[in-house]
PDB file with SEQRES, HELIX, SHEET and CRYST1 records, atoms N, CA, C and O in Angstrom:
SEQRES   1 A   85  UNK UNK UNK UNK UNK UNK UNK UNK UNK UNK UNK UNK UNK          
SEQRES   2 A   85  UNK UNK UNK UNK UNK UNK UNK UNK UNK UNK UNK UNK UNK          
SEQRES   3 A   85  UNK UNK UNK UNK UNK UNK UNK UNK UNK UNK UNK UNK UNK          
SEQRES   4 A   85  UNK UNK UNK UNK UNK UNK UNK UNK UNK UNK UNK UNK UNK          
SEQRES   5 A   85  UNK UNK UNK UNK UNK UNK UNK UNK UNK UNK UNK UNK UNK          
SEQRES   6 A   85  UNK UNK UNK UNK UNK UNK UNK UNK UNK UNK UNK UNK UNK          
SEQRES   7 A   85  UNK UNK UNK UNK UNK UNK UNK                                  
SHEET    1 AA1 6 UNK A   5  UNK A   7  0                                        
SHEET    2 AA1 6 UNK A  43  UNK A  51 -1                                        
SHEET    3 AA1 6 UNK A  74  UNK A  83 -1                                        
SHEET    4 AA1 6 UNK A  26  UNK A  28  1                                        
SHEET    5 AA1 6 UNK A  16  UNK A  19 -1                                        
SHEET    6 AA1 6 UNK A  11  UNK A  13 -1                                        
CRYST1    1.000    1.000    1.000  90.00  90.00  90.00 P 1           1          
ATOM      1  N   UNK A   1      13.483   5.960  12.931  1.00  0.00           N  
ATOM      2  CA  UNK A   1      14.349   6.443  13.987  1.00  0.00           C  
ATOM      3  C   UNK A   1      15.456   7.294  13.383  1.00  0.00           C  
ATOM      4  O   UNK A   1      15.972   7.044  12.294  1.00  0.00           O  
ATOM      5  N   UNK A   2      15.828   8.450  14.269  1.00  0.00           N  
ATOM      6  CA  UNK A   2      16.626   9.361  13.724  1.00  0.00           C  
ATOM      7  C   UNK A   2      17.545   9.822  14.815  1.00  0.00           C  
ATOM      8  O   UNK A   2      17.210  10.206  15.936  1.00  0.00           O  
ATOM      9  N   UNK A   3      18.901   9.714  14.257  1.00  0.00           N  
ATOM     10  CA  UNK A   3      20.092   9.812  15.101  1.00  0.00           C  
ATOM     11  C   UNK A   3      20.187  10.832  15.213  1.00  0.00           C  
ATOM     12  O   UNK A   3      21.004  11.197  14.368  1.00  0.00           O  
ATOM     13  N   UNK A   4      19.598  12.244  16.180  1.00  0.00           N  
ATOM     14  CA  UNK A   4      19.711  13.467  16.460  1.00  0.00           C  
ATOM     15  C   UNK A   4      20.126  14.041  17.745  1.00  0.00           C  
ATOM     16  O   UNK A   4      20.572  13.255  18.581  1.00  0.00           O  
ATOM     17  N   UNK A   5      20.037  15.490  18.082  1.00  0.00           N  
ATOM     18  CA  UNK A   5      20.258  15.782  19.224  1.00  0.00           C  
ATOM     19  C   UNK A   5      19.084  16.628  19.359  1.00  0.00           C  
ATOM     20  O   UNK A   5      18.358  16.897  18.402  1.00  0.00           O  
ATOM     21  N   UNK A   6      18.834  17.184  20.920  1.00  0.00           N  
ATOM     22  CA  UNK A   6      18.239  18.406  20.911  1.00  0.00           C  
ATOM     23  C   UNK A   6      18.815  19.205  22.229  1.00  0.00           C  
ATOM     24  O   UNK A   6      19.444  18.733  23.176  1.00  0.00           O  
ATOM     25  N   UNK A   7      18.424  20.501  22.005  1.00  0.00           N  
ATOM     26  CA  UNK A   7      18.727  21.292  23.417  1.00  0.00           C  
ATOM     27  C   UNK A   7      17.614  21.770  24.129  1.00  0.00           C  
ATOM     28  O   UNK A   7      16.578  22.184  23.609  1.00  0.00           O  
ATOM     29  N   UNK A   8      17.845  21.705  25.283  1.00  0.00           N  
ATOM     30  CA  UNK A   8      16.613  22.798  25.890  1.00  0.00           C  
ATOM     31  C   UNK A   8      16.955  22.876  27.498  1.00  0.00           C  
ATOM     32  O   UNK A   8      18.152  23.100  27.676  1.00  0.00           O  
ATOM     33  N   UNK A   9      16.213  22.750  28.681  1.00  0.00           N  
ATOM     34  CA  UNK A   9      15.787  22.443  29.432  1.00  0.00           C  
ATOM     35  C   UNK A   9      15.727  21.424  30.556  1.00  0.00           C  
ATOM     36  O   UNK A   9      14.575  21.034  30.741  1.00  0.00           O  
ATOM     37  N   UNK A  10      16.299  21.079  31.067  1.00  0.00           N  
ATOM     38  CA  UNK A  10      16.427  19.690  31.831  1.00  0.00           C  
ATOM     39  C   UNK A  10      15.606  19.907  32.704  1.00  0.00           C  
ATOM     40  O   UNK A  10      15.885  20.890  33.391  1.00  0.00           O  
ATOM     41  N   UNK A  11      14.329  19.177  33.068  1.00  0.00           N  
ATOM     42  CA  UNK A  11      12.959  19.531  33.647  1.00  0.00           C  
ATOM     43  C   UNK A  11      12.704  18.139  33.953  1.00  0.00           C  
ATOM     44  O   UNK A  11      12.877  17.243  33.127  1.00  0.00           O  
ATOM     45  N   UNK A  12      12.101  17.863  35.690  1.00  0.00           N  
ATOM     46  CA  UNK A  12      11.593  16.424  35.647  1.00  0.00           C  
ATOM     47  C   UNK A  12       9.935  16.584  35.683  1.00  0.00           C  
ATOM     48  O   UNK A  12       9.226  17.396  36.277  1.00  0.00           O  
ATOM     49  N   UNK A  13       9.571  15.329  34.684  1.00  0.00           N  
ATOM     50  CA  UNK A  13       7.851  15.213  34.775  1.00  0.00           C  
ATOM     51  C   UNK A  13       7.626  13.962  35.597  1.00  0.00           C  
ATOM     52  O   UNK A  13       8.373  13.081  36.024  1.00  0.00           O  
ATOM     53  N   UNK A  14       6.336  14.201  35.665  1.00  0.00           N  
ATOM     54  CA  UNK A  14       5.402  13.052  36.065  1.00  0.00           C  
ATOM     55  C   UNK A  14       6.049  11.575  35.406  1.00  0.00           C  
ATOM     56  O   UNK A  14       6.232  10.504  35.985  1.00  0.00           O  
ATOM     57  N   UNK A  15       6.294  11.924  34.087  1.00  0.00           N  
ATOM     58  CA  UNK A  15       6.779  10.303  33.292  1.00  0.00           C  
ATOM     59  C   UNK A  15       7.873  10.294  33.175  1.00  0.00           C  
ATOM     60  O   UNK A  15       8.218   9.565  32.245  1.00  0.00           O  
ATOM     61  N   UNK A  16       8.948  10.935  33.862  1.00  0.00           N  
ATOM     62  CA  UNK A  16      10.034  10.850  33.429  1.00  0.00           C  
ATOM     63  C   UNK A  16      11.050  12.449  33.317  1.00  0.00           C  
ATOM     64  O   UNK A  16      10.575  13.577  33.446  1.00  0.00           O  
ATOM     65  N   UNK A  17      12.266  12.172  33.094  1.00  0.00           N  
ATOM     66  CA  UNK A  17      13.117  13.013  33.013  1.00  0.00           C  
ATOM     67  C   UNK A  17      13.177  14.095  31.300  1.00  0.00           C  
ATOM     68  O   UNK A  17      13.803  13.535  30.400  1.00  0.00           O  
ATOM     69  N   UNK A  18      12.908  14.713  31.145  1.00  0.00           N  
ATOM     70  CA  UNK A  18      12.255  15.493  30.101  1.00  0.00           C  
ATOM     71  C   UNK A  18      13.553  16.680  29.503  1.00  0.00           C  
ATOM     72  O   UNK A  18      14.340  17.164  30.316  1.00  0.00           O  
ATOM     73  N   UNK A  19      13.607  16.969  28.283  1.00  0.00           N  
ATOM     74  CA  UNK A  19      14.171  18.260  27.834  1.00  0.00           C  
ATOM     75  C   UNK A  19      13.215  19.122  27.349  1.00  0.00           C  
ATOM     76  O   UNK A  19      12.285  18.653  26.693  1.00  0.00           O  
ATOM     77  N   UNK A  20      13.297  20.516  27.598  1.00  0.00           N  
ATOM     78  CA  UNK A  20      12.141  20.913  27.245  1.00  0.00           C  
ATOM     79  C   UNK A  20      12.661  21.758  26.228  1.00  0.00           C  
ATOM     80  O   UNK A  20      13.825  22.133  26.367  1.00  0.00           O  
ATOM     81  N   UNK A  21      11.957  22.163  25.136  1.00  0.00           N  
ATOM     82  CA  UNK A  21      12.737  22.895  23.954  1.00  0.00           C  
ATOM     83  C   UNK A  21      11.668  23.654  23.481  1.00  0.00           C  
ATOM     84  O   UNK A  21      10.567  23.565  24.026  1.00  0.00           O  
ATOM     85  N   UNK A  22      11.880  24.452  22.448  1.00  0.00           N  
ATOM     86  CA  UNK A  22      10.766  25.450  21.808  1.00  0.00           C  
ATOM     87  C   UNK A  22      10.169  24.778  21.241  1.00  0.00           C  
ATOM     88  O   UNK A  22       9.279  25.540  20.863  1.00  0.00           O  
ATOM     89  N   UNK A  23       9.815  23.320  20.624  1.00  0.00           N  
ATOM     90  CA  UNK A  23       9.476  22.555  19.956  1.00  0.00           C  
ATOM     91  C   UNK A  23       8.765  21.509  20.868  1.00  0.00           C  
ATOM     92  O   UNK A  23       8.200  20.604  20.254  1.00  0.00           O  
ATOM     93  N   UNK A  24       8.694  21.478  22.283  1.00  0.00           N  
ATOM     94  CA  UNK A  24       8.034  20.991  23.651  1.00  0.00           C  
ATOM     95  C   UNK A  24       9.182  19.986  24.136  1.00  0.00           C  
ATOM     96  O   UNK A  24      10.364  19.906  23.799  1.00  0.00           O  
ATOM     97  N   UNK A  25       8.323  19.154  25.159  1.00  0.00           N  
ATOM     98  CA  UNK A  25       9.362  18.168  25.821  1.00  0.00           C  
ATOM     99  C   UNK A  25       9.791  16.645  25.229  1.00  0.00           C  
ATOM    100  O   UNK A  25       8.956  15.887  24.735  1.00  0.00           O  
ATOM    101  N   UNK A  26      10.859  16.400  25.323  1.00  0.00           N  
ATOM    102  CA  UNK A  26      11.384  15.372  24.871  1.00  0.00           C  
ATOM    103  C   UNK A  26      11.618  14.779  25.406  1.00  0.00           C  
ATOM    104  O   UNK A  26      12.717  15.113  25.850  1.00  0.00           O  
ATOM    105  N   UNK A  27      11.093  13.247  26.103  1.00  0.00           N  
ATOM    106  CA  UNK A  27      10.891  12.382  27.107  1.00  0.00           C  
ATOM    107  C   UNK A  27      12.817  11.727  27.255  1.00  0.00           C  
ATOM    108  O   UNK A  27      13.328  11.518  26.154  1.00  0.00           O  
ATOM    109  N   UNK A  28      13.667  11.471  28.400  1.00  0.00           N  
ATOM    110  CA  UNK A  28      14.281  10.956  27.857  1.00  0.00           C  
ATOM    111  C   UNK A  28      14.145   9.445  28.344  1.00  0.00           C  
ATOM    112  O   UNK A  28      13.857   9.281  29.530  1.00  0.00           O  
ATOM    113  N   UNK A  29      14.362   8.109  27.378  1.00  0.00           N  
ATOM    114  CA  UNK A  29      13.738   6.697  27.843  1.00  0.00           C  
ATOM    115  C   UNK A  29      15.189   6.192  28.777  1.00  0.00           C  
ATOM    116  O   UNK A  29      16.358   6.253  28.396  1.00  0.00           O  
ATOM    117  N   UNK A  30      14.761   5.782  29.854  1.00  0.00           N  
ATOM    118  CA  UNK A  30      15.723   5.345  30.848  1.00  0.00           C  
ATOM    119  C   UNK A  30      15.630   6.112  31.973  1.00  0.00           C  
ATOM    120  O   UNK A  30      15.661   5.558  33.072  1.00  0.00           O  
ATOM    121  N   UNK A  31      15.512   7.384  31.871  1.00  0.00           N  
ATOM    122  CA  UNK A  31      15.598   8.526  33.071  1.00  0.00           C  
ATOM    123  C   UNK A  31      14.596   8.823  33.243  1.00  0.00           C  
ATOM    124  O   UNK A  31      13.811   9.402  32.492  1.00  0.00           O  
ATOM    125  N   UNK A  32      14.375   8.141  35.190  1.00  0.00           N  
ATOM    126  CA  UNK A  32      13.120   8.651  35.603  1.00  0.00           C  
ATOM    127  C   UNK A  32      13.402  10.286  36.053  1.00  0.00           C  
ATOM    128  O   UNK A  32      12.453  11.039  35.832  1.00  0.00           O  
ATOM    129  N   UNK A  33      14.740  10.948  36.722  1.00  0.00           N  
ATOM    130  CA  UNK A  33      14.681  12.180  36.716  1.00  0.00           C  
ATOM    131  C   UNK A  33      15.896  12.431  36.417  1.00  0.00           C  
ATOM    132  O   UNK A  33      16.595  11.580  35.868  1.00  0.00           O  
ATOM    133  N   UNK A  34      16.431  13.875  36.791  1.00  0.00           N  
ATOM    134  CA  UNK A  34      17.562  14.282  36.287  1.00  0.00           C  
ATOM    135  C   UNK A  34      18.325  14.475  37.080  1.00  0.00           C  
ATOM    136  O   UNK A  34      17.769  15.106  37.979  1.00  0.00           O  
ATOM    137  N   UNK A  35      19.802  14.215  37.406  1.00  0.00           N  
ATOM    138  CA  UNK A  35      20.832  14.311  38.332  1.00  0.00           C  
ATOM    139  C   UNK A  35      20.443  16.027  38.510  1.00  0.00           C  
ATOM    140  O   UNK A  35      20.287  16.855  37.613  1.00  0.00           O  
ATOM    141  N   UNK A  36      20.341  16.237  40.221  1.00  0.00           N  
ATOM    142  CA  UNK A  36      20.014  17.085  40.605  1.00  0.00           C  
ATOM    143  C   UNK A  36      21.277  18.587  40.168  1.00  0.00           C  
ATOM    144  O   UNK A  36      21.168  19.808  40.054  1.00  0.00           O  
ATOM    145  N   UNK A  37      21.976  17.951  40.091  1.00  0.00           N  
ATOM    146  CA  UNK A  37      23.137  19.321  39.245  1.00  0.00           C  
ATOM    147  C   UNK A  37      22.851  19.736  37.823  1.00  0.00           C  
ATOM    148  O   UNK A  37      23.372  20.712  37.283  1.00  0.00           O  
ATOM    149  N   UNK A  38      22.049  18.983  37.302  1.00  0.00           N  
ATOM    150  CA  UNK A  38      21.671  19.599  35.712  1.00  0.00           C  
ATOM    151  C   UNK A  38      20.284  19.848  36.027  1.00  0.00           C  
ATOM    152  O   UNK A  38      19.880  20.719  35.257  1.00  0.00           O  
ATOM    153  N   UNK A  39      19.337  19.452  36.852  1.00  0.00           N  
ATOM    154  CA  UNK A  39      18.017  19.840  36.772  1.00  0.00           C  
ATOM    155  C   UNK A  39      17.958  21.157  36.784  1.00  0.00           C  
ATOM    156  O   UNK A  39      18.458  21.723  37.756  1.00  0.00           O  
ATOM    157  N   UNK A  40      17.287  22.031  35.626  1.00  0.00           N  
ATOM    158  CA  UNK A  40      17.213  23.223  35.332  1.00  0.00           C  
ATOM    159  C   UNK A  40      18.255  24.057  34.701  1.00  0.00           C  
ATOM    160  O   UNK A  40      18.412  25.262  34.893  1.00  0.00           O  
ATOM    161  N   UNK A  41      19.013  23.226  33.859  1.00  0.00           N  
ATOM    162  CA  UNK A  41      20.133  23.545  33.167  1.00  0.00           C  
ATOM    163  C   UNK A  41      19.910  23.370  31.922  1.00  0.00           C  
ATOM    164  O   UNK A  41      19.231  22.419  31.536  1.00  0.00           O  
ATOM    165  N   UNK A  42      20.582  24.486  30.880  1.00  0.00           N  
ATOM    166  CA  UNK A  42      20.403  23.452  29.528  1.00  0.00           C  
ATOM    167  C   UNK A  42      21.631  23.291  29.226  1.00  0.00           C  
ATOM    168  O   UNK A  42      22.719  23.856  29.338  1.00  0.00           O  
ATOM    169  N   UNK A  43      20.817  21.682  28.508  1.00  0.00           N  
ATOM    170  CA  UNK A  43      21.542  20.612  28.236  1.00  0.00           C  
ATOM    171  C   UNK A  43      21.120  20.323  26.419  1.00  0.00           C  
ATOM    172  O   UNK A  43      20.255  20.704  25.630  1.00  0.00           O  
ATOM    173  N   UNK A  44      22.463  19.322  26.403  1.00  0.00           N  
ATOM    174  CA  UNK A  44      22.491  19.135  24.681  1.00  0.00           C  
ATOM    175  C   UNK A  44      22.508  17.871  24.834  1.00  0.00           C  
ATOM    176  O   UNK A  44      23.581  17.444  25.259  1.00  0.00           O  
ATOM    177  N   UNK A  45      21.237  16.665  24.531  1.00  0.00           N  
ATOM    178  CA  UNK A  45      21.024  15.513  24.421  1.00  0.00           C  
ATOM    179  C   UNK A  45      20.898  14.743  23.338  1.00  0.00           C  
ATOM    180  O   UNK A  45      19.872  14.852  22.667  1.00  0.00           O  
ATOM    181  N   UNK A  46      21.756  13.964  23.020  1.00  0.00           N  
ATOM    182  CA  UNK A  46      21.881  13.391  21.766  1.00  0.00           C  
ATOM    183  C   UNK A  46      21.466  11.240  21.789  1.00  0.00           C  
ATOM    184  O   UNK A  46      21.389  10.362  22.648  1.00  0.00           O  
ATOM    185  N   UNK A  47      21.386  11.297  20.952  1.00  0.00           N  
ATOM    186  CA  UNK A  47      20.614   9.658  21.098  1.00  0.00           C  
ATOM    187  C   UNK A  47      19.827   9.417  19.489  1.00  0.00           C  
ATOM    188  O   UNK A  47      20.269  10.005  18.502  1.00  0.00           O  
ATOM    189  N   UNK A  48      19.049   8.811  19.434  1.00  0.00           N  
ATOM    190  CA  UNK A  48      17.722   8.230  18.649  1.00  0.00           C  
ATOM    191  C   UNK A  48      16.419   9.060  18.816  1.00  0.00           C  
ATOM    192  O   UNK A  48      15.699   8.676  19.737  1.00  0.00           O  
ATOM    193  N   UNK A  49      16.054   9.951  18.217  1.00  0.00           N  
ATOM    194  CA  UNK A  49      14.925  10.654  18.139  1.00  0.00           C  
ATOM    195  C   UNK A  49      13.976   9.877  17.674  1.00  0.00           C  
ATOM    196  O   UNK A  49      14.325   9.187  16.717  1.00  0.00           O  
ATOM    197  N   UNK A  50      12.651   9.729  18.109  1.00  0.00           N  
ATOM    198  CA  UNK A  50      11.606   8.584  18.018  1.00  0.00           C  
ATOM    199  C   UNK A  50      10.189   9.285  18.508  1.00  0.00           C  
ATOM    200  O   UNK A  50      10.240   9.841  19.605  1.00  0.00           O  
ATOM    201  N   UNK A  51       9.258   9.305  17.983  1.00  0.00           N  
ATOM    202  CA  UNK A  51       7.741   9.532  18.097  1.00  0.00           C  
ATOM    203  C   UNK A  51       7.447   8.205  18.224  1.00  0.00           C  
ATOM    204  O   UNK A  51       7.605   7.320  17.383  1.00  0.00           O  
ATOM    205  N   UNK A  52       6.860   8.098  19.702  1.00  0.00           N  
ATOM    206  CA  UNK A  52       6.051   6.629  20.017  1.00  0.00           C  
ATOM    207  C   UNK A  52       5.077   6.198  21.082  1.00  0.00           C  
ATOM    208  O   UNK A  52       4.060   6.633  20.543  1.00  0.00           O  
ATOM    209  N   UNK A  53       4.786   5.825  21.855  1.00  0.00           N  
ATOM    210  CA  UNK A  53       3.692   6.120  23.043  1.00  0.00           C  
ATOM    211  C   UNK A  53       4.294   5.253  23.779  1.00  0.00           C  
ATOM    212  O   UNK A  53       4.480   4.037  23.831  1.00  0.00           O  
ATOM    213  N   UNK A  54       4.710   6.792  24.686  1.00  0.00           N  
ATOM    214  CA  UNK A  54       5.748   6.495  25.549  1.00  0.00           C  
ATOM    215  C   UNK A  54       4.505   6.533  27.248  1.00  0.00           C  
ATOM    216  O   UNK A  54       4.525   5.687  28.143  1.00  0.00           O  
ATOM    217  N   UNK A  55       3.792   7.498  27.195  1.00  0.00           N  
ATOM    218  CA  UNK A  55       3.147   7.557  28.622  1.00  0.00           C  
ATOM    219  C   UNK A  55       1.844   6.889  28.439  1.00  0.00           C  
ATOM    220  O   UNK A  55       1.294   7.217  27.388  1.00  0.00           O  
ATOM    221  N   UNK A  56       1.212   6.064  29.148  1.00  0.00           N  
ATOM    222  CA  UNK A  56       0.090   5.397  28.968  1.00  0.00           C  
ATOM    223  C   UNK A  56      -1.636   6.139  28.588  1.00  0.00           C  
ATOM    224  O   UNK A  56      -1.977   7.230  29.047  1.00  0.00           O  
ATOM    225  N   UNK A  57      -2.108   5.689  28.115  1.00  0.00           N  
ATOM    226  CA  UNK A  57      -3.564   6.852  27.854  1.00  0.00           C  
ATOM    227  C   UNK A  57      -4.152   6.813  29.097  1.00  0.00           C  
ATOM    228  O   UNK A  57      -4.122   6.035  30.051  1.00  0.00           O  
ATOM    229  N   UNK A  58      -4.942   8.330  28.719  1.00  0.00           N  
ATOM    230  CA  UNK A  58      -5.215   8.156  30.317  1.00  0.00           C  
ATOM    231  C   UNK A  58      -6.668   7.571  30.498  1.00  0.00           C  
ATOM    232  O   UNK A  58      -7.553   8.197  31.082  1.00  0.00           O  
ATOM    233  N   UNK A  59      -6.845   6.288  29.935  1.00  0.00           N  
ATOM    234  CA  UNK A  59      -8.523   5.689  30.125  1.00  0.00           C  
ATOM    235  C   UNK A  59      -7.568   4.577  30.437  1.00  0.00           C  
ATOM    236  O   UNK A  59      -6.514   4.445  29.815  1.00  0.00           O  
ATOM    237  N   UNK A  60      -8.015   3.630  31.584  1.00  0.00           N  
ATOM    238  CA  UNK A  60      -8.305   2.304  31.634  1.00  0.00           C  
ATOM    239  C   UNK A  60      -9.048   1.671  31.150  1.00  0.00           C  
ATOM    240  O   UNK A  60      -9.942   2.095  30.419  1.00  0.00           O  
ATOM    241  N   UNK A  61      -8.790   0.125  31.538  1.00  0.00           N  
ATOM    242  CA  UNK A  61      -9.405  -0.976  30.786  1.00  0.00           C  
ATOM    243  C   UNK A  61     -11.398  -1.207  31.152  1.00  0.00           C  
ATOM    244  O   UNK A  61     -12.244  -1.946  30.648  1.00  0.00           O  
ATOM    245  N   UNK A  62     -11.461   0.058  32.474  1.00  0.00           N  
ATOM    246  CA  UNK A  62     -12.725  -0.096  32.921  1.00  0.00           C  
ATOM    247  C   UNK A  62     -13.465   1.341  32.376  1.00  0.00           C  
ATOM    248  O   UNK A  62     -14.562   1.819  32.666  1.00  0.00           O  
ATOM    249  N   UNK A  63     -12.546   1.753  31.595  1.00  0.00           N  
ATOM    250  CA  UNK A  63     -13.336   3.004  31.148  1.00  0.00           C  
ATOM    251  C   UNK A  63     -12.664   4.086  31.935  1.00  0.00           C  
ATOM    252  O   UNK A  63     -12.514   5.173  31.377  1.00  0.00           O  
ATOM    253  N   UNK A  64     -12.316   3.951  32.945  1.00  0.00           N  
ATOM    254  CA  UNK A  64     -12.327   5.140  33.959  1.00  0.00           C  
ATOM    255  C   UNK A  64     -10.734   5.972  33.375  1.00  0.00           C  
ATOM    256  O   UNK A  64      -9.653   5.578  32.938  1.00  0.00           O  
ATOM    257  N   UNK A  65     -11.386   7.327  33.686  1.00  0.00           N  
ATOM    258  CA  UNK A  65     -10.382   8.137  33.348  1.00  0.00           C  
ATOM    259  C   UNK A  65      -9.180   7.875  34.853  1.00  0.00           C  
ATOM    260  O   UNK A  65      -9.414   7.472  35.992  1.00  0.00           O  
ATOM    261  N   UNK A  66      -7.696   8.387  34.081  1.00  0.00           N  
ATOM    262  CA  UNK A  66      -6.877   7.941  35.003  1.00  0.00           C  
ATOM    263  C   UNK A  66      -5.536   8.670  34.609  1.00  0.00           C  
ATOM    264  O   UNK A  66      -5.389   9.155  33.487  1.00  0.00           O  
ATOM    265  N   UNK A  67      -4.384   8.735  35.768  1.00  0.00           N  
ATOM    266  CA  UNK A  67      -3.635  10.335  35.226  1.00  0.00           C  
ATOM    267  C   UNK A  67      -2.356   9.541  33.536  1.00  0.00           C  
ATOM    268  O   UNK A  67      -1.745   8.477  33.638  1.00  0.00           O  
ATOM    269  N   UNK A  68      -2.328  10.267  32.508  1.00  0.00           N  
ATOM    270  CA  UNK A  68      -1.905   9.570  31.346  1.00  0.00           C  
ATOM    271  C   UNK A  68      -1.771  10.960  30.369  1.00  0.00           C  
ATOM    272  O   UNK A  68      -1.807  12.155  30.666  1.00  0.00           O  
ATOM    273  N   UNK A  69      -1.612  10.304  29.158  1.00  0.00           N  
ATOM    274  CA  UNK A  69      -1.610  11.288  28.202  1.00  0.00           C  
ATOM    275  C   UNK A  69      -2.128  10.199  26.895  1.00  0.00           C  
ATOM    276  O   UNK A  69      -2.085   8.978  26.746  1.00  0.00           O  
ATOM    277  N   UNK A  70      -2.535  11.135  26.223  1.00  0.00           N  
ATOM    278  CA  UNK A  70      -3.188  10.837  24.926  1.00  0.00           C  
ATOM    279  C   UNK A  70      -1.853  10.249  23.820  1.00  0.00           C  
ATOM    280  O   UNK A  70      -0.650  10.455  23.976  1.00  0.00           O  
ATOM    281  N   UNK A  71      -2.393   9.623  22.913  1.00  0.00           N  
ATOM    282  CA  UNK A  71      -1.620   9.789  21.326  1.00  0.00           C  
ATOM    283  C   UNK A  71       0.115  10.069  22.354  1.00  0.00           C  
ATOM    284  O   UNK A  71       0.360  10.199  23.553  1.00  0.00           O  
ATOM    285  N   UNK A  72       1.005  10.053  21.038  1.00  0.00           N  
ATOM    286  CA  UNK A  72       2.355   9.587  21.040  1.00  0.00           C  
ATOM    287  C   UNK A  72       3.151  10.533  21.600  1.00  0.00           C  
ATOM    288  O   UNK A  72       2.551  11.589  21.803  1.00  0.00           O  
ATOM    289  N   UNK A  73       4.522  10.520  21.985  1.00  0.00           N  
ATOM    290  CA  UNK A  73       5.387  11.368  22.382  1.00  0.00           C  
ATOM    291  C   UNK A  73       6.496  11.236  21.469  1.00  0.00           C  
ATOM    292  O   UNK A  73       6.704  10.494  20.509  1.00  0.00           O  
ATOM    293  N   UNK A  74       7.428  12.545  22.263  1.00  0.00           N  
ATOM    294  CA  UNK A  74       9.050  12.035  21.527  1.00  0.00           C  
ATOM    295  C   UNK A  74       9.871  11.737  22.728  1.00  0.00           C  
ATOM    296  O   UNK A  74      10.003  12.183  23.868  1.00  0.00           O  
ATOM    297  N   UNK A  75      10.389  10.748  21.952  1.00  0.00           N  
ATOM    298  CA  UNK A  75      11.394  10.298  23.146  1.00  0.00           C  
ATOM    299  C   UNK A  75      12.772  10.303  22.213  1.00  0.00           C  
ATOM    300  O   UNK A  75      13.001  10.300  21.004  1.00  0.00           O  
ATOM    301  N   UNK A  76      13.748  10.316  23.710  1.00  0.00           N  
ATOM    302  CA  UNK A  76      15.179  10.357  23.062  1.00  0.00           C  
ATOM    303  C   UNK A  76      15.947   9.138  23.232  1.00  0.00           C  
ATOM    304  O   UNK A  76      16.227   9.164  24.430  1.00  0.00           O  
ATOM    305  N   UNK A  77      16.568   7.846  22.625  1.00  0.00           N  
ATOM    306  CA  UNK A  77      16.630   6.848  22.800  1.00  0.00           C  
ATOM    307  C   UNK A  77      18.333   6.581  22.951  1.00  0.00           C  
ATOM    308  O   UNK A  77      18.952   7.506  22.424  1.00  0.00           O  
ATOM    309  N   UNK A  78      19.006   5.785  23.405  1.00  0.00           N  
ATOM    310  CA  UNK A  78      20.512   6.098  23.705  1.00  0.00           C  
ATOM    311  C   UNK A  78      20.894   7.342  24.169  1.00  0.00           C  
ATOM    312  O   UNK A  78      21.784   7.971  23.596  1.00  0.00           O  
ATOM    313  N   UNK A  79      20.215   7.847  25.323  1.00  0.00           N  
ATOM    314  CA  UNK A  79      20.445   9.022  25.439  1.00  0.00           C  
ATOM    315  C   UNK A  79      21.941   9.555  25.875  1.00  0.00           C  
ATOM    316  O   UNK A  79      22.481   8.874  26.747  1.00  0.00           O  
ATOM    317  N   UNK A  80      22.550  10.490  25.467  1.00  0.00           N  
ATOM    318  CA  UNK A  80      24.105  10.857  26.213  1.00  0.00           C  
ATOM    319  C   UNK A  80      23.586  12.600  26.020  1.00  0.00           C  
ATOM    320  O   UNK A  80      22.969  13.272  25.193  1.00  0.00           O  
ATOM    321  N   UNK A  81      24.224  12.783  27.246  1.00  0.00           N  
ATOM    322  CA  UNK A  81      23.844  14.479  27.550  1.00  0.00           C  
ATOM    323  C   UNK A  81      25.397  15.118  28.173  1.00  0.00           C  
ATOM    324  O   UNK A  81      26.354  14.591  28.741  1.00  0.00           O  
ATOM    325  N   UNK A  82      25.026  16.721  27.671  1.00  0.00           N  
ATOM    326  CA  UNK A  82      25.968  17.691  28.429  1.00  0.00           C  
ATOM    327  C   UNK A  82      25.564  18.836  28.710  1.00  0.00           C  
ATOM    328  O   UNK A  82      24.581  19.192  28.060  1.00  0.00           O  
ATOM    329  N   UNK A  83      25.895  19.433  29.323  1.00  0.00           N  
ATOM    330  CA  UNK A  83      25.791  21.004  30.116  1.00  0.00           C  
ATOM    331  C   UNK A  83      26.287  21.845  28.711  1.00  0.00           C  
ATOM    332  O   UNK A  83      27.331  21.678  28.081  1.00  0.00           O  
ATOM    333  N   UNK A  84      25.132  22.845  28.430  1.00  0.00           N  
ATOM    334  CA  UNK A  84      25.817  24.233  26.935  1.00  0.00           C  
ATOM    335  C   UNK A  84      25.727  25.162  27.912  1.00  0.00           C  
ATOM    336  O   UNK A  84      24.864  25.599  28.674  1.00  0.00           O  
ATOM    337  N   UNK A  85      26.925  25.345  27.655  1.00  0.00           N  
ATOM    338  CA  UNK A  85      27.203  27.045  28.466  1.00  0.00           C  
ATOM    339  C   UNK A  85      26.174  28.290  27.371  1.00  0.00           C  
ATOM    340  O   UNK A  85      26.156  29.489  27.650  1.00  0.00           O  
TER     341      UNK A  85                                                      
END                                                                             
């Protein structure tokens, strides 16, 4: 785990409240979306940087495909955010 920040994008997904950066999206853990005054703003989010499997795969236990994502994400952990002009 790594005490970082990143900037990008304040974008809501399917799994959650997301930063999106040139480097892709960065899940943030706690936020299902984003206070509607920053959605589509960039923002500078700082916390615990972490690669981990954050959204579920998308196979169930019966085989059947189902909506998910593969292999690990990044997530941002203690998240605290602000508006970059």
């Amino acid at each position: 785990m790594t005490a970082r920040y990143v900037e990008g994008i304040a974008r809501d997904a399917k799994a959650g409240a997301v930063v999106v950066s040139d480097t892709g999206p960065v899940y943030i853990e706690k936020l299902g979306s984003w206070p509607s005054e920053l959605l589509g703003k960039q923002v500078r989010v700082k916390g615990r940087l972490v690669t981990t499997k954050f959204i579920p795969d998308p196979v169930n236990d019966k085989g059947e495909l189902v909506q998910g994502a593969p292999g690990e994400q990044t997530v941002m952990r203690d998240a605290t955010w602000e508006v970059v002009s």
